[in-house]
TIKOL-847493 format. One record per residue (C-alpha): residue number from 0; residue in one letter; x, y, z. Coordinates in nm, 4 decimals, padded with zeros to 6 digits. Example, Ala and Ser with C-alpha at 12.3 -4.5 7.8 and 13.67 -1.06 7.14 Angstrom:
   k r       c1       c2       c3
   0 A  01.2300 -00.4500  00.7800
   1 S  01.3670 -00.1060  00.7140
END
This chain:
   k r       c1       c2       c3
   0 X -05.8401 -15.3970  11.4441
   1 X -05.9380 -15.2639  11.1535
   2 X -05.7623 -15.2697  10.8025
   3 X -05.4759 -15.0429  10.7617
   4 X -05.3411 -14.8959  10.4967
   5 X -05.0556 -14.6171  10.4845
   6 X -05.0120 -14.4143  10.1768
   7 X -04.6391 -14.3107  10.2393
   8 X -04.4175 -14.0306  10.1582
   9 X -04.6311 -13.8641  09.8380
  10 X -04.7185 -13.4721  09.8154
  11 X -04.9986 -13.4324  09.9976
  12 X -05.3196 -13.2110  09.9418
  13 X -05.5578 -13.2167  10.1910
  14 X -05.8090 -12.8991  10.0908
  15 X -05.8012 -12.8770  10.4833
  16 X -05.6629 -12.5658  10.6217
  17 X -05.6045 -12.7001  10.9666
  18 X -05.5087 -13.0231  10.8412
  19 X -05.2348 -12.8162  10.5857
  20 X -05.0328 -12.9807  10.2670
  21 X -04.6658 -13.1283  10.2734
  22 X -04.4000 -13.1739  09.9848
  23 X -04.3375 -13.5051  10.1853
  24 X -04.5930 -13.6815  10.4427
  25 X -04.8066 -13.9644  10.4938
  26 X -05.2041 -14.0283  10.4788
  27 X -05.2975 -14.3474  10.7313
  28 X -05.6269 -14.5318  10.6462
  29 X -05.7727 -14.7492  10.8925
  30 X -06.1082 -14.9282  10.7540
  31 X -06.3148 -14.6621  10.5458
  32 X -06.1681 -14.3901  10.7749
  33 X -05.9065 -14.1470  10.7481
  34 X -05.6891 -14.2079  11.0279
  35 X -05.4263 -13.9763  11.0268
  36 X -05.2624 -13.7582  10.7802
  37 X -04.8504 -13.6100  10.8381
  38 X -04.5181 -13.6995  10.7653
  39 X -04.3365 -13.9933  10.8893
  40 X -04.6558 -14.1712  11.0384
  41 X -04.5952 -14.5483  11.0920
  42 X -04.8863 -14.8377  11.1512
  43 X -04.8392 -15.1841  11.2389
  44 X -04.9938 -15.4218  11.0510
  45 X -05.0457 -15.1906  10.7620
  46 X -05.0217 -15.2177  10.4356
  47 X -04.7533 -14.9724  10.3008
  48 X -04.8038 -14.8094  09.9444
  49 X -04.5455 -14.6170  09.8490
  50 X -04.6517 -14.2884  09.7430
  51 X -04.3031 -14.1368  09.6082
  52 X -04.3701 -13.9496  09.2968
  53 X -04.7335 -13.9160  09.3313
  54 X -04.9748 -13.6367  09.4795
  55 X -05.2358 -13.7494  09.7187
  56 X -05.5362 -13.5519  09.7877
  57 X -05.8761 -13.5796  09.7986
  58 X -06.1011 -13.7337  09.5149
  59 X -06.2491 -13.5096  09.2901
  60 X -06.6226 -13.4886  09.3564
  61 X -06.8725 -13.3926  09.0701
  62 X -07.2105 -13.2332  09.1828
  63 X -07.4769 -13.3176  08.9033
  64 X -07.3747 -13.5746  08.5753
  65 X -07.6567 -13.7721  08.3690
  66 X -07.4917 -14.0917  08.4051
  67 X -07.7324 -14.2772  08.2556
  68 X -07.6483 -14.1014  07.9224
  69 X -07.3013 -14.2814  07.9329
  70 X -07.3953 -14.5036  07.5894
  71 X -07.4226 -14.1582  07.4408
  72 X -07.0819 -13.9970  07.4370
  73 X -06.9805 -13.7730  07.2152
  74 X -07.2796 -13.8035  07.0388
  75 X -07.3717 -13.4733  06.9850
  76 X -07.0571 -13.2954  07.0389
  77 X -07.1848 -13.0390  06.7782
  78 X -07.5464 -12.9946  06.9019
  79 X -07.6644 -12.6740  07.1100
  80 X -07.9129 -12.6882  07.4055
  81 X -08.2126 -12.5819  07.2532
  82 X -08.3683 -12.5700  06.8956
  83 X -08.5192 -12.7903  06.6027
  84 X -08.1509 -12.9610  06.6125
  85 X -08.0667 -12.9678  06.9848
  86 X -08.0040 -13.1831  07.2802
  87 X -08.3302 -13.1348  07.4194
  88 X -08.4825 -13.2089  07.0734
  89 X -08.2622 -13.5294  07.0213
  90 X -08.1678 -13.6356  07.3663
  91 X -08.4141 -13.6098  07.5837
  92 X -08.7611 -13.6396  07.3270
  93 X -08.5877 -13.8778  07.0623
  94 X -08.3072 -14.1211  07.2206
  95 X -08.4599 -14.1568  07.5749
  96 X -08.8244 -14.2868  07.4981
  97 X -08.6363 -14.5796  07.3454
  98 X -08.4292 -14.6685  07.6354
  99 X -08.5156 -14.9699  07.8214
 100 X -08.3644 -15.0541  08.2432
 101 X -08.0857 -15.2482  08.0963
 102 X -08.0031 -14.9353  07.9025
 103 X -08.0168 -14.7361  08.1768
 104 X -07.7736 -15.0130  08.4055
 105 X -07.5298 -15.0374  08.1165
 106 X -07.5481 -14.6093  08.0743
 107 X -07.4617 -14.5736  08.4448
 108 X -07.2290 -14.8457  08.4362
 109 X -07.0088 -14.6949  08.1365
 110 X -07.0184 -14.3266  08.3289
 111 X -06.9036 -14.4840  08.6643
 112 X -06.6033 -14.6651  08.5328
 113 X -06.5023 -14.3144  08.3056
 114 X -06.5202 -14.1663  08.7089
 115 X -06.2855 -14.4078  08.8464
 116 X -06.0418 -14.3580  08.5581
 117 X -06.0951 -14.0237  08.5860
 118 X -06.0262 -13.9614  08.9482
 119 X -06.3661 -13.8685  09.0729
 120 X -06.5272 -14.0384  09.3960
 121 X -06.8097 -13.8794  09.4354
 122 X -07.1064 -13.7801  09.1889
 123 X -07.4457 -13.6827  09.2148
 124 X -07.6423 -13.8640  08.9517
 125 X -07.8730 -13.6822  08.8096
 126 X -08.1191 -13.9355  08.7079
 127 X -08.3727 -13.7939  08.5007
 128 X -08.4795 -14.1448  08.3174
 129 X -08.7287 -14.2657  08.5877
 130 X -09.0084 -14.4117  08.3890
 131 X -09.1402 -14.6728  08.6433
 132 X -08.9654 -14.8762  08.9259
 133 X -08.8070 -15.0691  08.7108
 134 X -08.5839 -14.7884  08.5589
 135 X -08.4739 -14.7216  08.8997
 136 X -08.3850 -15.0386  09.0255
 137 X -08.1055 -15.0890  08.6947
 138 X -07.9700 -14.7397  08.7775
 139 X -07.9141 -14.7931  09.1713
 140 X -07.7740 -15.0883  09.0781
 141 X -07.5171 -14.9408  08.8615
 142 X -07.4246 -14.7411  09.1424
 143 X -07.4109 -15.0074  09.4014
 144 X -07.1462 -15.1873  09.2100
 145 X -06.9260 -14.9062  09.0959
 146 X -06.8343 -14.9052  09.4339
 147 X -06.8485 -14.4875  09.4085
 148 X -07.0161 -14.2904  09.6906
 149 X -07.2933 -14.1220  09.4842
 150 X -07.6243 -13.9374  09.5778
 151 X -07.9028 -14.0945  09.3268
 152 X -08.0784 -13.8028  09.2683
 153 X -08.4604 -13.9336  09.1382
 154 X -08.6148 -13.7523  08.8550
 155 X -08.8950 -13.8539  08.6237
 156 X -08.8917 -13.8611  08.2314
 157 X -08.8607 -13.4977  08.0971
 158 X -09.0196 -13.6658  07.7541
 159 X -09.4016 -13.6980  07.8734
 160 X -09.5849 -13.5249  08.2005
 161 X -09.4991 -13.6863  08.5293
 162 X -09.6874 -13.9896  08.6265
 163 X -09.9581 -13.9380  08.9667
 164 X -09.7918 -14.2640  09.0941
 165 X -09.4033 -14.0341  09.0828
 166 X -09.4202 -13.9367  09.4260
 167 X -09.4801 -14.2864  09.5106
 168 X -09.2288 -14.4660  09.3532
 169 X -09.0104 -14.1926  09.5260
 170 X -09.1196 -14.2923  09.8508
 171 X -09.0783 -14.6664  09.7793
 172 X -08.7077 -14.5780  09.6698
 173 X -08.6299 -14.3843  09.9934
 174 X -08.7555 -14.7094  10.1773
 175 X -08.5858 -14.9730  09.9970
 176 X -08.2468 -14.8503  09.9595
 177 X -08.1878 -14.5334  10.1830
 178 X -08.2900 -14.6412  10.5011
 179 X -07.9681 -14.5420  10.6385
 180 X -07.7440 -14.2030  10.5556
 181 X -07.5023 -14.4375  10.6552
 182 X -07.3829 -14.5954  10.3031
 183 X -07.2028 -14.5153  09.9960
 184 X -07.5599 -14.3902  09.8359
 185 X -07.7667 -14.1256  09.9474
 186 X -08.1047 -13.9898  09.7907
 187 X -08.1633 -13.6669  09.6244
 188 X -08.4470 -13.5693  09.4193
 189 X -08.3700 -13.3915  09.0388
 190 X -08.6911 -13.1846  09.0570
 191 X -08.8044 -12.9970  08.7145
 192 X -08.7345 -12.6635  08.9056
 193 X -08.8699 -12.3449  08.8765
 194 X -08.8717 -12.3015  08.5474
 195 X -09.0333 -12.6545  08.4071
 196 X -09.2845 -12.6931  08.6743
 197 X -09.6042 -12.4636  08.8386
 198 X -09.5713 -12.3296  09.1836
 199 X -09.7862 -12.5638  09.3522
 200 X -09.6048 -12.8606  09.1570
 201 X -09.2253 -12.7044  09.3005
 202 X -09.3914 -12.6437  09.6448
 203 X -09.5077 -13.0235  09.6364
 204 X -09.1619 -13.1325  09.5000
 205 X -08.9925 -12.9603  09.8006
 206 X -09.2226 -13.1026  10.0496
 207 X -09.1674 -13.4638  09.9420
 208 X -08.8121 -13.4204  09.9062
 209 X -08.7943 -13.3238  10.2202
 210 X -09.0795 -13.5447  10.3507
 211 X -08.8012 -13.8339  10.3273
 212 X -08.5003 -13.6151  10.4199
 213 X -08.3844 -13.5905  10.1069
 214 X -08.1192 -13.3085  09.9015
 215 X -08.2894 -13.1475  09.5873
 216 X -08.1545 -13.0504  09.2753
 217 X -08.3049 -12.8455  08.9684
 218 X -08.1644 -12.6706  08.6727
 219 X -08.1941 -12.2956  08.6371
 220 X -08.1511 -12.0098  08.3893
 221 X -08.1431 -12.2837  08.1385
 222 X -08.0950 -12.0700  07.8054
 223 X -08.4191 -11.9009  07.7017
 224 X -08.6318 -12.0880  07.9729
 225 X -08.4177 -11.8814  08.2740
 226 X -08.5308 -11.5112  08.1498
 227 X -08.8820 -11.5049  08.2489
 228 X -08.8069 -11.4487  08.6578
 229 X -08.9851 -11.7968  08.7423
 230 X -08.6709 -11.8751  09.0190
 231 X -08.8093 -11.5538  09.1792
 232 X -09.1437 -11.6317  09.2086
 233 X -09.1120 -11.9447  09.3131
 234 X -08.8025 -11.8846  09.6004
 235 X -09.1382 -11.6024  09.7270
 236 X -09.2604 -11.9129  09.8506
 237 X -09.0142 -11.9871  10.0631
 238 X -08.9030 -12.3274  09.9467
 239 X -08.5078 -12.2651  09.9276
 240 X -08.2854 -12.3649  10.1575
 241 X -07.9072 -12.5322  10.2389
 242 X -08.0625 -12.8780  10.0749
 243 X -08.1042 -12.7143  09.6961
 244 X -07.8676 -12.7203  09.4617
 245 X -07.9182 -12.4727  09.1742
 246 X -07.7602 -12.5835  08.8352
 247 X -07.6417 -12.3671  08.5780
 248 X -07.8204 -12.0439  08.6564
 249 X -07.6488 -11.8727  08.3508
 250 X -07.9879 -11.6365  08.2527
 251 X -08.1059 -11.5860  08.5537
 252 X -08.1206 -11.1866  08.7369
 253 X -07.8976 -11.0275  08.9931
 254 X -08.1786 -11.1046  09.2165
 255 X -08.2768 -11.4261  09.1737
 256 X -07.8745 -11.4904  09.2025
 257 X -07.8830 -11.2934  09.5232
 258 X -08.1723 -11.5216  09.6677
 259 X -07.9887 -11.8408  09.5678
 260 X -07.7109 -11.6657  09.7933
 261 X -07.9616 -11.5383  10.0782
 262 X -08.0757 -11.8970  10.1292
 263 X -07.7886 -12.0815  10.2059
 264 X -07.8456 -12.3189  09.8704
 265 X -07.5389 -12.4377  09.6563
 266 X -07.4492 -12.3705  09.3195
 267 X -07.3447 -12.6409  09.0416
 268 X -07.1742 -12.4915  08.7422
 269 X -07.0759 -12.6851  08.4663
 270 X -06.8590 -12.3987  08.2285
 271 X -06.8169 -12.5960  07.9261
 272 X -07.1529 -12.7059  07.8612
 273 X -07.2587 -12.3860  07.9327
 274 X -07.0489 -12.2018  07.6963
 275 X -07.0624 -12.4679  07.4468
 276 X -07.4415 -12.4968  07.4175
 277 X -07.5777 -12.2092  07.4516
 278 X -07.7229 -12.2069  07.8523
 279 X -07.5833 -11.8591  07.8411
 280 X -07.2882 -11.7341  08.0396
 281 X -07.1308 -11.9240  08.3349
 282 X -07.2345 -11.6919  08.6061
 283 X -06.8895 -11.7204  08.7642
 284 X -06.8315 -11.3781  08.8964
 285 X -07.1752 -11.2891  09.0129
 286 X -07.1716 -11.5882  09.2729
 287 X -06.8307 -11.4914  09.3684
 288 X -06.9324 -11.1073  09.3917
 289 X -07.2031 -11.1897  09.6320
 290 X -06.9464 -11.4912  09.8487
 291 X -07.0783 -11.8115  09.7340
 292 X -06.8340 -12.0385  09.5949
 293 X -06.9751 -12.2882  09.3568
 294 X -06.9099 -12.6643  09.2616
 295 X -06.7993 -12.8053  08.9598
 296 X -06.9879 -13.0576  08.7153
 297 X -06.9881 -13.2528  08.3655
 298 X -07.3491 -13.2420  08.3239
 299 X -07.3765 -13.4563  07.9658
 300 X -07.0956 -13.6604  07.8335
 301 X -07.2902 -13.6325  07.5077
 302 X -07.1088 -13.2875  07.4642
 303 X -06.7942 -13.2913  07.6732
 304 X -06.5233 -13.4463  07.8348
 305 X -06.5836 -13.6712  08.1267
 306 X -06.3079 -13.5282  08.3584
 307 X -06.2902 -13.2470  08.6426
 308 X -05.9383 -13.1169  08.4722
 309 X -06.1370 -12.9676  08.2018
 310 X -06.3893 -12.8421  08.4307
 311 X -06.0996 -12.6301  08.6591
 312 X -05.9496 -12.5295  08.3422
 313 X -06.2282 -12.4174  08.1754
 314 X -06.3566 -12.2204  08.5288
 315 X -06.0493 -12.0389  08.6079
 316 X -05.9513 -11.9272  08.2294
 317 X -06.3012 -11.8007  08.1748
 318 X -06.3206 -11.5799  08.5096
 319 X -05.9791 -11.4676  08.4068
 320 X -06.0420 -11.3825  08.0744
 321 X -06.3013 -11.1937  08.1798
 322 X -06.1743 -10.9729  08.4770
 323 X -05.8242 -10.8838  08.2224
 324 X -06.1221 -10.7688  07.9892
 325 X -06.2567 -10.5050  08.2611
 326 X -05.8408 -10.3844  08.2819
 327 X -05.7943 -10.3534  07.9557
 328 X -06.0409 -10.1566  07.9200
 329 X -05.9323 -09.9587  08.1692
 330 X -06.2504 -10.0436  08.4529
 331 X -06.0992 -09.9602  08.7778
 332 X -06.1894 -10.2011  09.1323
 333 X -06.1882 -10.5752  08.9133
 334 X -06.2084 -10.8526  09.1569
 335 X -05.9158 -11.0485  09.2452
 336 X -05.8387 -11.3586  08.9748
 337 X -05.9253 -11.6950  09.1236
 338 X -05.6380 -11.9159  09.2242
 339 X -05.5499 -12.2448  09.1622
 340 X -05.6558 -12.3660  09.4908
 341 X -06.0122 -12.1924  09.4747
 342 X -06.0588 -12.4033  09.1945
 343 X -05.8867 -12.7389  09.3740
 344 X -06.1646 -12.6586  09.6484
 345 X -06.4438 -12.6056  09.3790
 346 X -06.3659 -12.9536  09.2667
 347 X -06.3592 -13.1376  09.6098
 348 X -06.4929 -13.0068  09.9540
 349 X -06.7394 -12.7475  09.7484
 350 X -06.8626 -13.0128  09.5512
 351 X -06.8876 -13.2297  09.8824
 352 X -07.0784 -12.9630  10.0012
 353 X -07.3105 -12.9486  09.7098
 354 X -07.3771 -13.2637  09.7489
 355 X -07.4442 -13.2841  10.1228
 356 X -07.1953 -13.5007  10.1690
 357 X -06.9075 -13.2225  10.3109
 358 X -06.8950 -13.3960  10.6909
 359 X -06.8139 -13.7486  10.4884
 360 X -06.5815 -13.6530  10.1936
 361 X -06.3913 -13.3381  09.9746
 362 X -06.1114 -13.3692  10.2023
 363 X -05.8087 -13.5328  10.3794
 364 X -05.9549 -13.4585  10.6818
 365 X -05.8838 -13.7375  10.9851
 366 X -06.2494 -13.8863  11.0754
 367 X -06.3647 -13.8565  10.7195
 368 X -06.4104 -14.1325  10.4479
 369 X -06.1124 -14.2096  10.2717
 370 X -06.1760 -14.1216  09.9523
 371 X -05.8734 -14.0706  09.8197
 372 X -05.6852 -14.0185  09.4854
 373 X -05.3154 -14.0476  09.3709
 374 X -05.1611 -13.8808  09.0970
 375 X -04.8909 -13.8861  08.9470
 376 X -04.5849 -13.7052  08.9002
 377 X -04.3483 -13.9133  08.7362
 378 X -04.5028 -13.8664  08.3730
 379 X -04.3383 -13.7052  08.1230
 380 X -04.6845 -13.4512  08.0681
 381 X -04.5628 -13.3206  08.4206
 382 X -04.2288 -13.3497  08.5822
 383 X -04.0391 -13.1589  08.6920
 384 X -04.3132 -13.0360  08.9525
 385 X -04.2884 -12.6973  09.0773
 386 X -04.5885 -12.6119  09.2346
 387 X -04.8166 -12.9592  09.2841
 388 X -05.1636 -12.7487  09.3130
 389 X -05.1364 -12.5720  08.9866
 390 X -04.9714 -12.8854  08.8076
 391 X -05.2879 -13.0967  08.9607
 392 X -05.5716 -12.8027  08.7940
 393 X -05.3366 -12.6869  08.4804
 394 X -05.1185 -12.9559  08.3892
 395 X -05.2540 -13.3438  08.4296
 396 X -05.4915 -13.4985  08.3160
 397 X -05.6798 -13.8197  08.3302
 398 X -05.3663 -14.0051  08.2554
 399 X -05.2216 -13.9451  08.5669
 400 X -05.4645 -14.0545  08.7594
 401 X -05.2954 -14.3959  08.9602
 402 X -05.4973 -14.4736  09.2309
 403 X -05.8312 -14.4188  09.3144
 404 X -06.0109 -14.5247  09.7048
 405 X -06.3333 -14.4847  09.7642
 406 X -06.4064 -14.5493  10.1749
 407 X -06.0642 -14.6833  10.2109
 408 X -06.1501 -14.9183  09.9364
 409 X -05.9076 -14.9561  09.6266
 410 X -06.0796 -14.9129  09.2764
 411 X -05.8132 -14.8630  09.0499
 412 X -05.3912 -14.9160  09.1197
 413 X -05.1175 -14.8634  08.9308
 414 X -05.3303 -14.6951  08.6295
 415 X -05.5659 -14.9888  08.5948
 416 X -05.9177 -15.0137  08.7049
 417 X -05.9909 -15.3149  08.9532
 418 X -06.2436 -15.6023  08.9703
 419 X -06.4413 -15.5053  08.6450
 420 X -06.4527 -15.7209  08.2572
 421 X -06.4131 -15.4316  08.0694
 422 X -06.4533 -15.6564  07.7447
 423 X -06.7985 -15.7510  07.9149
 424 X -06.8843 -15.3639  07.9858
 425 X -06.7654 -15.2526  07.6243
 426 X -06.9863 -15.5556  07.4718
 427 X -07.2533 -15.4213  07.6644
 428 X -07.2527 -15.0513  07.6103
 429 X -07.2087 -15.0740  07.1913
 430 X -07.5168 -15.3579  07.2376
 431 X -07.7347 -15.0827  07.4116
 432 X -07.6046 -14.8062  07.1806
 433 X -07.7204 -14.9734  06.8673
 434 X -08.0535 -15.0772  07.0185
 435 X -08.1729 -14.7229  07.1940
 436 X -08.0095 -14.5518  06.7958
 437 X -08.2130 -14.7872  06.6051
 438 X -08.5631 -14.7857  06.8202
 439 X -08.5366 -14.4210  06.8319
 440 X -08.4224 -14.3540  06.4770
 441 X -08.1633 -14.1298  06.5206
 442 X -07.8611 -14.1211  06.2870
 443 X -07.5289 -14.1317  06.4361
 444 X -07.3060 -13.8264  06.3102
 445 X -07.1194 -13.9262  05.9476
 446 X -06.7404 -13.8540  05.9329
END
């Protein structure tokens, strides 16, 4: 029989309509499955966590991060998107020509333990440091050991022009560690998209993404590079489909935003970035004018925090500050204000979707993974709780999170993460720091 564990009597959120959510119940985990979820369920053999002043639900799921940037937080918390001072500048042309694989390891490694703190089981990495083999290898295995289900979405160096042996080493990844869908990692490609590539090299990108049954992911209506209508001419090709994921998309026109829709592909939106750095604004309301409903992502914890609280926050407060603008104003037919639970479900089962991982995880559906996080409610930042969906998206934070499973598997308990030498990680990540600053000659920020 497999291993059993019952979560018992903790609010539970499943973000499954059919499944529903109870003040009081039980979620039963047999193995990496979700084996039942209701009150008053009982299991022999099982080992019984007592979920009493805690919220259960899903993990949160994050649909496109650079986690190989995690030496870099905070780093240039000041810094737009694009100009002679920017993150492109800086970033991607300055700090990543100096990283080395054990950079990238110790990057991914940092970013996947600020995940498990933070509550989030799932994450597309968006892995755009792929200078040889080598560079891969360190990254996967970041991923391996975080013990996270992740997509490891490829992508070559944005600081020189992609290598002829790229599609390649592509191919050699999808052979030697995705094999089999069934695993914790999946593949992805992060292609240069639309606007960063010609329209033979997207058509090509598409075709070898999908030549090994890979998802693909590309940023669009990236600040000034969005305006110029190249997500139109290359979607006249006929490329898009329910395996793209469109990031950003904050420039782009109504009717490139009306293909993305036509074509069944996902959207990735990652508000405070976008606001923050100038990608232009978070095209909220047009995707939600036209029916799609988007996922939720950090994108670079060089700007922002690494947490899907700030990312509901900043989602919902921006589409309502903008519909009370039309009323004040007097506009007549505004759209209805997004509710706390639209933005629960942009955080799990959309970002599930986005990730093409939706049949597997997002929710606490019976015959899914149990990934699974619990919250807490006893902490003085929250109690008394009144409503547990809008104190999960406006009042906790990362210091609630308590427990965090990925496939039934426990990664962090009682507020502490498990099996991991933080001193070792820590050592590590200041080590790399000083040696990808120093190569690349970038000064830190003074204070």
């Amino acid at each position: 029989m497999a291993d059993r564990t019952l979560l018992k009597n903790g609010i539970v959120l499943s973000v499954d309509k059919k499944v529903g959510n109870f003040m009081q119940a039980d979620v039963l985990i047999e193995g990496a499955k979700i084996a039942a979820v209701g009150p008053n369920l009982s299991a022999a053999d099982a080992e019984v966590i007592d979920a009493t002043n805690t919220i259960v639900m899903p993990g949160f799921v994050d649909s496109h991060r650079h986690l190989w940037e995690g030496i870099l937080r905070n780093i240039g918390t000041d810094i737009p998107l694009e100009g002679e001072k920017s993150y492109l500048a800086f970033v991607l042309n300055t700090l990543a020509p100096a990283y080395r694989p054990q950079d990238v390891y110790i990057g991914n490694r940092v970013s996947t333990l600020g995940l498990i703190d933070a509550g989030v089981t799932t994450i597309l990495d968006w892995s755009h440091i792929q200078a040889n083999p080598e560079y891969t290898d360190a990254a996967i295995q970041a991923l391996q050991e975080s013990g996270l289900r992740a997509v490891f979405a490829y992508g070559p160096v944005w600081y020189e022009a992609p290598k002829p042996e790229h599609p390649e080493w592509f191919r050699q990844t999808a052979k030697k560690y995705f094999s089999s869908k069934d695993q914790l990692l999946t593949f992805g490609l992060a292609a240069f998209g639309p606007e960063f590539n010609s329209l033979d090299g997207n058509i090509a990108d598409w075709k070898l993404a999908r030549e090994v049954d890979a998802r693909i992911t590309v940023h669009v209506g990236v600040g000034t590079f969005g305006k110029h209508g190249k997500v139109r001419e290359v979607g006249k090709a006929g490329i898009y489909g329910s395996d793209t994921t469109f990031i950003h998309c904050t420039t782009l026109s109504d009717d490139e935003i009306q293909m993305i829709v036509d074509t069944g592909s996902t959207v990735s939106l990652a508000s405070p970035v976008e606001m923050m750095m100038g990608h232009g604004m978070v095209p909220i309301q047009r995707f939600l004018d036209r029916g799609l409903r988007p996922s939720l992502s950090v994108d670079v914890e060089t700007n922002v925090p690494n947490d899907m609280f700030t990312q509901m926050r900043s989602v919902i407060s921006l589409q309502h500050a903008l519909l009370f603008e039309k009323k004040l104003a007097g506009k007549a037919n505004v759209p209805a204000p997004l509710t706390t639970r639209d933005l629960l479900e942009f955080a799990t089962i959309e970002g599930a979707r986005a990730n093409g991982l939706a049949d597997k995880t997002g929710s606490l559906t019976p015959g899914k993974e149990a990934d699974i996080i619990m919250l807490r409610t006893d902490k003085p930042n929250i109690f008394p709780v009144n409503d547990p969906i809008g104190a999960v998206v406006w009042g906790m934070d990362t210091s609630n999170v308590d427990s965090v499973f990925v496939a039934g598997k426990a990664l962090k308990r009682d507020g502490k993460l498990l099996n991991v030498d933080l001193d070792k990680i820590r050592n590590m990540a200041y080590q790399s720091r000083d040696y990808v600053v120093a190569q690349s000659g970038f000064k830190l920020p003074e204070i």
